[in-house]
N, C-alpha and C positions, 0 to 999 in steps of 0.2 A: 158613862164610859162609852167610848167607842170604837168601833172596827173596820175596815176596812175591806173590799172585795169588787176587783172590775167588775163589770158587767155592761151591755151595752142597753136603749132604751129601748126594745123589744116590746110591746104590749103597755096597758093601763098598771100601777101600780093600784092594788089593791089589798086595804089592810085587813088582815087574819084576825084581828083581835087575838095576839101573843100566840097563836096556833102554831106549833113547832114544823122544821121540815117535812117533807111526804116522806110518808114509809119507806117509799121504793129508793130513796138516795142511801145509799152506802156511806156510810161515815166512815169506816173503819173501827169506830168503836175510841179512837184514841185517846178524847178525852173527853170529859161532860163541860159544859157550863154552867155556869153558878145557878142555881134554881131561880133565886131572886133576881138575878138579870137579866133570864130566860123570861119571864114573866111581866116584865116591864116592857117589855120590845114586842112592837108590830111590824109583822112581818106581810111580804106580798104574797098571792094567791098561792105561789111557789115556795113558799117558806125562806125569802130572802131579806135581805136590809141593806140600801144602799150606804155606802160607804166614801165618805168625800175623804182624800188624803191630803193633806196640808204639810209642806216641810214648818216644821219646830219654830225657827231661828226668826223666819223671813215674812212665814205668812203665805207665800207663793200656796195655790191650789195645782196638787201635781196631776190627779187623777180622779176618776169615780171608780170605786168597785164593787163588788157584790158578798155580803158572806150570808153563812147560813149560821145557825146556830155554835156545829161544829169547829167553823173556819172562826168565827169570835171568840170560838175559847181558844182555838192553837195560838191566834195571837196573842190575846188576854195572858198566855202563860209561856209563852217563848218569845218575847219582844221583837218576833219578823212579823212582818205583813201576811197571813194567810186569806187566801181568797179564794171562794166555786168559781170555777169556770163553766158557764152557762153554753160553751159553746163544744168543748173537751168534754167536760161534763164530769170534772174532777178537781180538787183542789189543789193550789201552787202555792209557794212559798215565793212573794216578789225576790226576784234574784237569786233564787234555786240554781236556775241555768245560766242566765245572762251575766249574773255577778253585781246587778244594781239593785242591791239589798237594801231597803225597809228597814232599818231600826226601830221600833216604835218609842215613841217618847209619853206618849198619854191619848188617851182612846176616851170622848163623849159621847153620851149618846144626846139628840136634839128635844126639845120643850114637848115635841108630839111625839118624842117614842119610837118614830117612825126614820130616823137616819142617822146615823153615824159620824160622828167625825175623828180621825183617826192622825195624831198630829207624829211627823216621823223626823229622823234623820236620813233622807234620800242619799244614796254613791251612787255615783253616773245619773247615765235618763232613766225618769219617771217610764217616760212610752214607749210601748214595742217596739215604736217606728223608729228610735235612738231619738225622739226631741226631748228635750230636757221635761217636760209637761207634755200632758196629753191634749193642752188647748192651746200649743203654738203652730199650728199648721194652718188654721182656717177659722179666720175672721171675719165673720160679718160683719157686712154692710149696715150703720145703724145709726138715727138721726141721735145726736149727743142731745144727753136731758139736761135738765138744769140746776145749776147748785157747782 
């Protein structure tokens, strides 16, 4: 299973060995996650899991983002995208505000435990910026491989 949560590349990822959130973050208490798929999942120093969001249908990769424990269960049991904001330093609901809401369609987690992949029904843009994706603005330059 899996979830989703921006978050930008900030430091080393480094895995907890399933070590939950730090004390000091508020969760609000809202909801728990499932012990057993607490327990499966590596988290970084910070008690996070990247989260790659894929629309359903197409395949397209819309986003990375970040959750904690908490934010995997709000998704896991409300079918919107919950994400930390690492920067606010609170958790969002994708399209709370904006209105380009997250549906989730099915949530993986990856072969190492260590990432997310979080498959949705996107409305509107994926990115802050209004791009449809958060990798249509800036393309690197890059010798084509082969195959």
């Amino acid at each position: 299973m899996t979830v989703s949560h921006q978050r930008s590349q900030e430091g080393a990822q480094q895995e907890s060995g399933g070590a939950g959130p730090p004390a000091a973050r508020d969760t609000g208490g809202v909801t728990a996650l499932d012990p057993d798929i607490a327990a499966r999942l590596k988290r970084t120093s910070d008690g996070l899991v990247p989260a790659v969001v894929q629309q359903h249908d197409t395949g397209e990769v819309l986003m990375l983002g970040w959750m904690d424990d908490e934010a995997l269960a709000r998704t896991l049991t409300t079918g919107r995208a919950t994400y930390w904001s690492r920067s606010r330093q609170e958790y969002w609901v994708k399209g709370e505000t904006s209105g380009h809401v997250q549906w989730v369609k099915e949530v993986r987690l990856d072969c190492d435990k260590d990432t997310l992949l979080v498959k949705v029904d996107q409305e509107g843009a994926a990115c802050h910026t209004g791009d449809a994706t958060c990798f249509d603005a800036d393309l690197l330059p890059a010798v084509p491989g082969r195959g």
